[in-house]
C-alpha positions, 0 to 999 in steps of 0.5 A, a space after each residue: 376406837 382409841 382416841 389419840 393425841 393426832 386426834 386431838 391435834 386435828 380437832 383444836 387446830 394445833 400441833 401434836 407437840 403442843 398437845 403434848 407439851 399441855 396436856 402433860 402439865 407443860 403448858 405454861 409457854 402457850 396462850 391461855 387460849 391454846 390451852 383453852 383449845 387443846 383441853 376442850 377438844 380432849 374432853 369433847 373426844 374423850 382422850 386420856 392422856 398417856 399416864 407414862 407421858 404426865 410421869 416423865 414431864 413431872 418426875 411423879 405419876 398420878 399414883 398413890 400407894 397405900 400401906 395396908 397394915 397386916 390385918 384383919 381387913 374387915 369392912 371397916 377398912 373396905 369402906 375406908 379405902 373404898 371412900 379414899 379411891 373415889 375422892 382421889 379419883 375426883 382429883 387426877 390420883 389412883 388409889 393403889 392398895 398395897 399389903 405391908 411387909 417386914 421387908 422395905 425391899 419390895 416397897 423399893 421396887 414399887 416405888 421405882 417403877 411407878 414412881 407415886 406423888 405419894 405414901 399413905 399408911 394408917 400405922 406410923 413409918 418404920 425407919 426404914 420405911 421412911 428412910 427408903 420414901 425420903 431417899 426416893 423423893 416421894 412425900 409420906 403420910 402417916 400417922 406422925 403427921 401434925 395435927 394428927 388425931 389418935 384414935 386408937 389411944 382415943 379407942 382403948 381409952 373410950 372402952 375403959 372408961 365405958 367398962 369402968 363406968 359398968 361397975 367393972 374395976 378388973 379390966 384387961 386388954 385382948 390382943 390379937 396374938 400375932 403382932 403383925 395383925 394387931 398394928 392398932 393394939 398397942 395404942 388401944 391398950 395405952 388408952 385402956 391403961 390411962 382410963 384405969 389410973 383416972 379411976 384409981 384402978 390397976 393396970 389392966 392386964 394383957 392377953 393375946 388370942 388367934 381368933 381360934 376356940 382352943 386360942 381362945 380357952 387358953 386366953 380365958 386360961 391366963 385371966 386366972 378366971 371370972 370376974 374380969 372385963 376386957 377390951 378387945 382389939 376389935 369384935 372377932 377377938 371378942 366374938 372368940 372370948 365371948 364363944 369360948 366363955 359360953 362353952 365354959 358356961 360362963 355368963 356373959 356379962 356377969 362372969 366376963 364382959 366384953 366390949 369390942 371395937 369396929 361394930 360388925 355384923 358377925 358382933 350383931 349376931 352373938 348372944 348377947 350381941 357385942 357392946 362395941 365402938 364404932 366411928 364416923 367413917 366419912 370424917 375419918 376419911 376425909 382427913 386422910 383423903 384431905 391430908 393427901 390432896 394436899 402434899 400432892 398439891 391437889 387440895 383448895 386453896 381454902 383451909 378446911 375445918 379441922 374435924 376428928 370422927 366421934 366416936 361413939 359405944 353401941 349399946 349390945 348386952 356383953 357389958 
């Protein structure tokens, strides 16, 4: 049986109307004791107050939207957003996914409708992005954020430095082909160009695959040959060099090497097993959940200590 806020109302010994007006944040005007009462006998009867109610009294809901970016959506991201949606369920807010589109219309309307206390995205704004957030009133999150860390520059630069460090001296960067799926490489390959120019080495050079074996021949095609070590967007696209490079009768380290990113299980099984990075999931993810707690005022009044998840090279056999 639904509990009801009469329920409620009967069980503290007060009206419906102050039921209301505190359990929908507008509870100031009554004793602490009242408040004390009402929100007791909620709990003990287990009543959810309505969330269209909390809405109307405070101009935002309890949502919050997260722009996933057109992507490989591995397990990586999964755990990400998996870890996000408990914490900020542990605070009042629901974690609401949604896919980035090239189109801001349909961003509108959703922001219309439930009318979220915030915006998160891992990929910087569009301009009309944030133009379309900041005209609707609601507080974005991305990136650009201050005291942001890059990790993407800080991924390309930790793969150049790990090939160069291998002996490699002719690196390239692999990107996925579609640049809607690739948000991240950009950055990456930033990071790649800045480990070679510390090396006194050449800018790498720059490919672009569909995780396909046909894509991936006409990749190893435009490298201009063996010899080459490439950083790749994450461990599918190196898993696709790595498969069209054996089917050459290529040796891999010794005609290409290869290093990828995300540590997957698909990149454990391949012969050689995949040299990747991977990331501490958890302090990544706080920074985001800590970031969103507090623009939405959730967070402790205590400042947390500021913590960027290490990265860290598995060791595989492809470099």
């Amino acid at each position: 049986m639904i509990t009801t806020s009469e329920d409620v109302a009967r069980h503290a010994g007060v009206s419906r109307a102050t039921v209301s007006q505190i359990l929908n944040g507008r509870g100031q005007r009554f004793a602490e004791a009242t408040r004390d009462r009402v929100n007791r006998a909620a709990r003990e009867l287990g009543y959810e107050p309505s969330s269209a109610g909390r809405t109307l009294a405070r101009g935002s809901s309890d949502f919050v939207i997260a722009l996933i970016p057109h992507t490989t959506f591995g397990a990586t991201l999964q755990d990400f957003f998996s870890r996000m949606t408990d914490e900020l369920a542990a605070h009042g807010l629901t974690l609401v996914l949604r896919l980035s589109t090239p189109s801001t219309a349909s961003l509108g309307r959703v922001i219309a409708s439930m009318k979220p206390a915030a915006v998160f995205s891992l990929t910087r704004f569009t301009d009309e992005e944030r133009a379309l957030i900041g005209d609707r009133g609601v507080t974005g999150l991305d990136p650009s954020a201050t005291n942001f860390f890059d990790y993407n520059h800080a991924i390309g630069l930790l793969q150049g430095r790990t090939l160069i460090a291998h002996g490699h001296r002719r690196l390239a960067f692999a990107h996925l082909a579609d640049a809607r799926q690739d948000p991240f490489g950009a950055d990456r390959e930033d990071g790649l160009r800045e480990a070679c120019r510390e090396a006194g080495l050449p800018d790498p050079g720059s490919v672009g695959l569909d995780v396909t074996p046909d894509d991936a021949e006409r990749a190893l095609d435009e490298l201009g040959g063996t010899g080459f070590a490439v950083a790749c967007y994450n461990d599918d696209v190196a898993t696709a060099l790595l498969s069209a490079a054996t089917r050459r009768g290529w040796q891999v380290p010794e005609d290409l090497a290869l290093i990828g990113m995300d540590h997957t299980t698909l990149g454990r099984l391949t012969l050689p097993p995949l040299t990747t990075i991977d990331y501490d999931l958890e302090i990544a993810a706080e920074a985001a959940i800590h970031g969103i707690l507090t623009i939405t005022g959730h967070a402790d009044t205590a400042e947390r200590p500021e913590r960027h998840a290490r990265l860290r090279v598995i060791a595989g056999g492809s470099i």
